[in-house]
C-alpha positions as YAML, in Angstrom:
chain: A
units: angstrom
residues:
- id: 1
  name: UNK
  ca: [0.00, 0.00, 0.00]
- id: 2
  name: UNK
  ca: [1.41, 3.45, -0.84]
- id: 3
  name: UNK
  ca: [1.84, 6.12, 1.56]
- id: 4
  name: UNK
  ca: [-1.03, 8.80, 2.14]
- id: 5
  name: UNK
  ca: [-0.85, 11.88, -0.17]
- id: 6
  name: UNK
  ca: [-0.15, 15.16, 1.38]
- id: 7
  name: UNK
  ca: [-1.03, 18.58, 0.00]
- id: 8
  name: UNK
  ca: [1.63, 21.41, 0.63]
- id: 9
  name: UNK
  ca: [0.00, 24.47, 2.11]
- id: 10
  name: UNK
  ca: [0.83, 28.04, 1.87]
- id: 11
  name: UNK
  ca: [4.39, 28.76, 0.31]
- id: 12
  name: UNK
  ca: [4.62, 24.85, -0.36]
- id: 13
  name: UNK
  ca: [0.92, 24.93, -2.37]
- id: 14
  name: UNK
  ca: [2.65, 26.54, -5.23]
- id: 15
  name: UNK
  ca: [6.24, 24.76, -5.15]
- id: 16
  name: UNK
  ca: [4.74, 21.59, -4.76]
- id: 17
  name: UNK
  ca: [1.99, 21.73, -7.93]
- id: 18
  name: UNK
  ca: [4.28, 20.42, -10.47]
- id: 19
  name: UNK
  ca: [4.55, 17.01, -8.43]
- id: 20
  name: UNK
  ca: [1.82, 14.78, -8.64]
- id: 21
  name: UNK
  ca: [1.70, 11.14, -7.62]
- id: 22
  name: UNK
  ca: [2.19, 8.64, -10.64]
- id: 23
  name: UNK
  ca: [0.87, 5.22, -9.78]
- id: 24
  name: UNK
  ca: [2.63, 2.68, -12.49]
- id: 25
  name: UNK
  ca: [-1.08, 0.91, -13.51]
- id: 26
  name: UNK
  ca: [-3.05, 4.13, -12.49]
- id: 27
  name: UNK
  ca: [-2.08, 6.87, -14.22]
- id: 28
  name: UNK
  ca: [-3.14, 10.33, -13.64]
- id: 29
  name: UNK
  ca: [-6.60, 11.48, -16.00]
- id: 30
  name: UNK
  ca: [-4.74, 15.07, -16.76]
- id: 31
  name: UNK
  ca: [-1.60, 12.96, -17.95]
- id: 32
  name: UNK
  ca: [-3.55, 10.67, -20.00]
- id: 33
  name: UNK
  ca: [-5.92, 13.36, -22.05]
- id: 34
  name: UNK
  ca: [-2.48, 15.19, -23.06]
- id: 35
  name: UNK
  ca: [-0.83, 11.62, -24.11]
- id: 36
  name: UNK
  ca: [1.80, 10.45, -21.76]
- id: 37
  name: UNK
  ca: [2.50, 7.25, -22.13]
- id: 38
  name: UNK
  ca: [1.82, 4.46, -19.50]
- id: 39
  name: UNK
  ca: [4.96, 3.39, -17.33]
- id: 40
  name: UNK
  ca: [4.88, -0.30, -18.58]
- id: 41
  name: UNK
  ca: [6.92, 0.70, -21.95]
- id: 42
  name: UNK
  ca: [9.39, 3.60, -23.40]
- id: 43
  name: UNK
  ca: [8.78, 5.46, -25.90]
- id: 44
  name: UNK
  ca: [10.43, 7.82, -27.80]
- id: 45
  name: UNK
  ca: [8.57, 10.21, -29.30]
- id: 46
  name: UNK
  ca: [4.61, 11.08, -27.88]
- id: 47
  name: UNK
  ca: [2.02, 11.46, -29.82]
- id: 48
  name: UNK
  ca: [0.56, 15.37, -30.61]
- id: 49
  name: UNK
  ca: [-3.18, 15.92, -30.16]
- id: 50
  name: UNK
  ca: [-5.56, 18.18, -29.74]
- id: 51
  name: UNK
  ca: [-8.91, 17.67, -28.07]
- id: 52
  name: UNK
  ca: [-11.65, 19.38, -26.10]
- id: 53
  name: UNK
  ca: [-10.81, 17.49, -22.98]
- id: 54
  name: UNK
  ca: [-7.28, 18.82, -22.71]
- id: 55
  name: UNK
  ca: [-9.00, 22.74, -23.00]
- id: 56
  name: UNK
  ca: [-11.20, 21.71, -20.54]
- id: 57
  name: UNK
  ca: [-8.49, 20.55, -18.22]
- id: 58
  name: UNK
  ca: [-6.44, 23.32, -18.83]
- id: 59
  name: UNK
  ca: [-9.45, 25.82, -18.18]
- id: 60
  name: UNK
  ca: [-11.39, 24.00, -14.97]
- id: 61
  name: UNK
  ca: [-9.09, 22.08, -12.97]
- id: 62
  name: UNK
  ca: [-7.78, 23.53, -9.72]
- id: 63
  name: UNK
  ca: [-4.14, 22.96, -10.72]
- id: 64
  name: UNK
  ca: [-4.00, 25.40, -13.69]
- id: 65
  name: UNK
  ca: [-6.56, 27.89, -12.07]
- id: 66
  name: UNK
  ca: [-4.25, 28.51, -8.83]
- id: 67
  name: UNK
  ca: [-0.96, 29.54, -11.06]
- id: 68
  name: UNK
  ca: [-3.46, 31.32, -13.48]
- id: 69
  name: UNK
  ca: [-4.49, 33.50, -10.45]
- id: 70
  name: UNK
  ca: [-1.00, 33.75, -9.04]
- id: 71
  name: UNK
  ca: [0.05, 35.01, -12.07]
- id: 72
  name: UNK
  ca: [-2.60, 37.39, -12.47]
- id: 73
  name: UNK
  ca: [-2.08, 39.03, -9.21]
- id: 74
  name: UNK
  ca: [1.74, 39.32, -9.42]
- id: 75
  name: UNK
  ca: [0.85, 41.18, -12.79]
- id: 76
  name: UNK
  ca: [-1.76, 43.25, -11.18]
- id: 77
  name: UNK
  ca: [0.84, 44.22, -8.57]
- id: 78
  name: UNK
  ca: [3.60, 45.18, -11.07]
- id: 79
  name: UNK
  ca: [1.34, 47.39, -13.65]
- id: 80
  name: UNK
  ca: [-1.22, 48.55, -11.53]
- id: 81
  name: UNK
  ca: [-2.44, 50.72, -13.78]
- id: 82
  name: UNK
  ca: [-0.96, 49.73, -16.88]
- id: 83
  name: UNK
  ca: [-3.59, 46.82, -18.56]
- id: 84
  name: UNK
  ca: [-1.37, 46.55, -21.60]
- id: 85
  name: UNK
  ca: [1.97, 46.00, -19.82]
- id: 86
  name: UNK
  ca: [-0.34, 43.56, -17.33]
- id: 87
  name: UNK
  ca: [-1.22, 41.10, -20.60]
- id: 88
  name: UNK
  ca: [2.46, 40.83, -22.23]
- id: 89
  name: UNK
  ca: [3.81, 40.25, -18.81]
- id: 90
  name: UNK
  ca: [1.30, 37.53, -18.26]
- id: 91
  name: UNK
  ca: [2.30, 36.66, -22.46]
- id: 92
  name: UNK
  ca: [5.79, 36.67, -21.75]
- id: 93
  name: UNK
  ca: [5.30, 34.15, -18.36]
- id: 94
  name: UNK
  ca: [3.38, 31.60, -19.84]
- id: 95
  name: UNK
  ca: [4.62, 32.06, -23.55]
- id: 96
  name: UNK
  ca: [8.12, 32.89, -23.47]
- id: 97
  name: UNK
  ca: [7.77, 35.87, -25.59]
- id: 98
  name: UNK
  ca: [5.86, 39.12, -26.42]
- id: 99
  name: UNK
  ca: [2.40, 38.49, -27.64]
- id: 100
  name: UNK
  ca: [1.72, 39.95, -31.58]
- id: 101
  name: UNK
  ca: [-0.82, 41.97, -32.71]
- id: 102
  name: UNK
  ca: [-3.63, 39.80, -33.34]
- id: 103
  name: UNK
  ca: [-3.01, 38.36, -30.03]
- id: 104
  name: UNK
  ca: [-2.73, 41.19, -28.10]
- id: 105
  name: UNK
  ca: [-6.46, 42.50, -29.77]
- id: 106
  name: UNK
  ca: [-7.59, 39.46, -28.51]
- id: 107
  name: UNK
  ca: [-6.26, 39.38, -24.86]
- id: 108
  name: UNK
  ca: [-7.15, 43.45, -24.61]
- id: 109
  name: UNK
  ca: [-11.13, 42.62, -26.05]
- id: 110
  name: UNK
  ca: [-10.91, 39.57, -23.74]
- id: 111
  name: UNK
  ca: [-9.67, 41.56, -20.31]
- id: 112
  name: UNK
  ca: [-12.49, 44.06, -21.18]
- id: 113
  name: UNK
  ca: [-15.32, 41.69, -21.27]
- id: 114
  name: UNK
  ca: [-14.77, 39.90, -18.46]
- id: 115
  name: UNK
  ca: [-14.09, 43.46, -16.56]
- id: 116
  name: UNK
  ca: [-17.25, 44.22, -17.18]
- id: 117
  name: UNK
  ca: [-18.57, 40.49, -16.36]
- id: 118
  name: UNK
  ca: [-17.26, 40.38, -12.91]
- id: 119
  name: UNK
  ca: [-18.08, 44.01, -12.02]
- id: 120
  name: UNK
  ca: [-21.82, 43.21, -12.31]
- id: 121
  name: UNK
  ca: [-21.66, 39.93, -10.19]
- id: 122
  name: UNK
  ca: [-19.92, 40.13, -7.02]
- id: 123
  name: UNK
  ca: [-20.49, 36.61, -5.98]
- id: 124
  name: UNK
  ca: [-19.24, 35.36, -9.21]
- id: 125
  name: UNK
  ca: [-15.98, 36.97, -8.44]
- id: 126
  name: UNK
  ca: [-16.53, 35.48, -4.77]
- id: 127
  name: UNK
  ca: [-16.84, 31.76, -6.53]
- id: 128
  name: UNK
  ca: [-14.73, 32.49, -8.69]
- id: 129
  name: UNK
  ca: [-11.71, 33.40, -6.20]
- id: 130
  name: UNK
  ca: [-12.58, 30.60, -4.13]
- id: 131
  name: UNK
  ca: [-11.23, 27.69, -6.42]
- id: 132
  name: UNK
  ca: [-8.46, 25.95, -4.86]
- id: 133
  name: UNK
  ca: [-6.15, 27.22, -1.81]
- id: 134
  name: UNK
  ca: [-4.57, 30.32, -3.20]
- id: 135
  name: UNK
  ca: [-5.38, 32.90, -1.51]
- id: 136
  name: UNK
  ca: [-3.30, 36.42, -2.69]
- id: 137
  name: UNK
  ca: [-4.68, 39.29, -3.86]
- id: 138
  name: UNK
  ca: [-5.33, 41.37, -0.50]
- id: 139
  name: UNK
  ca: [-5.60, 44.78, -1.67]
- id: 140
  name: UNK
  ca: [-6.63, 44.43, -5.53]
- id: 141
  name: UNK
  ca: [-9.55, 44.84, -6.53]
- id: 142
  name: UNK
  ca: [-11.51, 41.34, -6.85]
- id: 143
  name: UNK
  ca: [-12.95, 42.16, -10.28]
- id: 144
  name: UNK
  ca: [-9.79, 42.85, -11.74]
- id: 145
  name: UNK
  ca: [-8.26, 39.75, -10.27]
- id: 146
  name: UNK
  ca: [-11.34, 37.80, -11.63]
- id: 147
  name: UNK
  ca: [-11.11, 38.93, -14.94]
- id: 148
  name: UNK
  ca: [-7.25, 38.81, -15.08]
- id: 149
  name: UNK
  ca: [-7.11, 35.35, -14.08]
- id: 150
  name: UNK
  ca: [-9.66, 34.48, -17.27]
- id: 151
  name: UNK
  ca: [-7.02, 36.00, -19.49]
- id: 152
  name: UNK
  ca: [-4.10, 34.53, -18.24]
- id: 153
  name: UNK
  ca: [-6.31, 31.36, -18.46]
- id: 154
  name: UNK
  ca: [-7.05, 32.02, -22.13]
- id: 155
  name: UNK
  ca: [-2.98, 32.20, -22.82]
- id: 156
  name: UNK
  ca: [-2.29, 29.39, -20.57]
- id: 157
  name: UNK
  ca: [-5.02, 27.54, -22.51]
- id: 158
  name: UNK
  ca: [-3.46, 28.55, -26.45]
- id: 159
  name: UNK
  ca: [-0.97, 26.76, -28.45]
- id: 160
  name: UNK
  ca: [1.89, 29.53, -27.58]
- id: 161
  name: UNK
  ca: [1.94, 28.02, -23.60]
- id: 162
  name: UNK
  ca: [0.92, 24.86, -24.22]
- id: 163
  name: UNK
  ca: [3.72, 23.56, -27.26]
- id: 164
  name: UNK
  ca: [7.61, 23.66, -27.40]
- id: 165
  name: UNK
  ca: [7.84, 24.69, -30.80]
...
């Protein structure tokens, strides 16, 4: 019988979210919808796919939602009043690199509607804030942290964070 799993809490919540435990005839649902392979074989080379699931992973589950919100409140922090400089920062983190034009149009159109989503619906923002154990953002305002984490979300979720080109 394996040991008990242990979440990390506070500092260790965010250190501790790239380890998972990887059972050898169980593996984990989030590795199998993006294609890693089972531990009975080697491989060299995984498949590439594409599928709903994995944008629904990448948008709902509690491990990509916490370092969506972390990074939208460290970006809130830096360009507090800058919402341009706050999306290619957030870019830059999960991309590697500047966002272009047509990305930035979408990011901008993107941080505006769900602005104006979340100022209409407190307890939205309240739900919304509530997923998972991160629990920053003392002194921004909710809506803004709401809506930022739904853009940095949306990169997290495109091709530019998700494959090593």
């Amino acid at each position: 019988m394996s040991p008990a799993y242990r979440q990390s809490v506070d500092e260790g919540l965010l250190r501790r979210s790239i380890y998972s435990v990887w059972k050898r005839t169980a593996p984990l649902p989030n590795a199998v919808l993006f294609d890693a392979p089972g531990r009975a074989s080697c491989v060299t080379k995984r498949p590439t796919t594409n599928t709903p699931l994995q944008a629904l992973v990448l948008l709902n589950d509690t491990q990509f939602v916490e370092p969506a919100r972390a990074t939208a409140d460290a970006v809130l922090r830096a360009h507090p009043d800058d919402p341009g400089a706050q999306l290619d920062e957030a870019f830059r983190r999960f991309a590697g690199r500047a966002p272009d034009t047509r990305e930035r149009t979408i990011l901008r159109a993107t941080l505006e509607e769900q602005h104006g989503f979340f100022a209409d619906r407190p307890e939205a923002v309240r739900e919304f804030l509530d997923i998972g154990e991160f629990r920053h953002g003392e002194g921004l305002d909710p809506a803004a942290l709401a809506a930022t984490t739904v853009v940095c979300q949306l990169i997290l979720n495109s091709d530019a964070a998700i494959w090593k080109r």
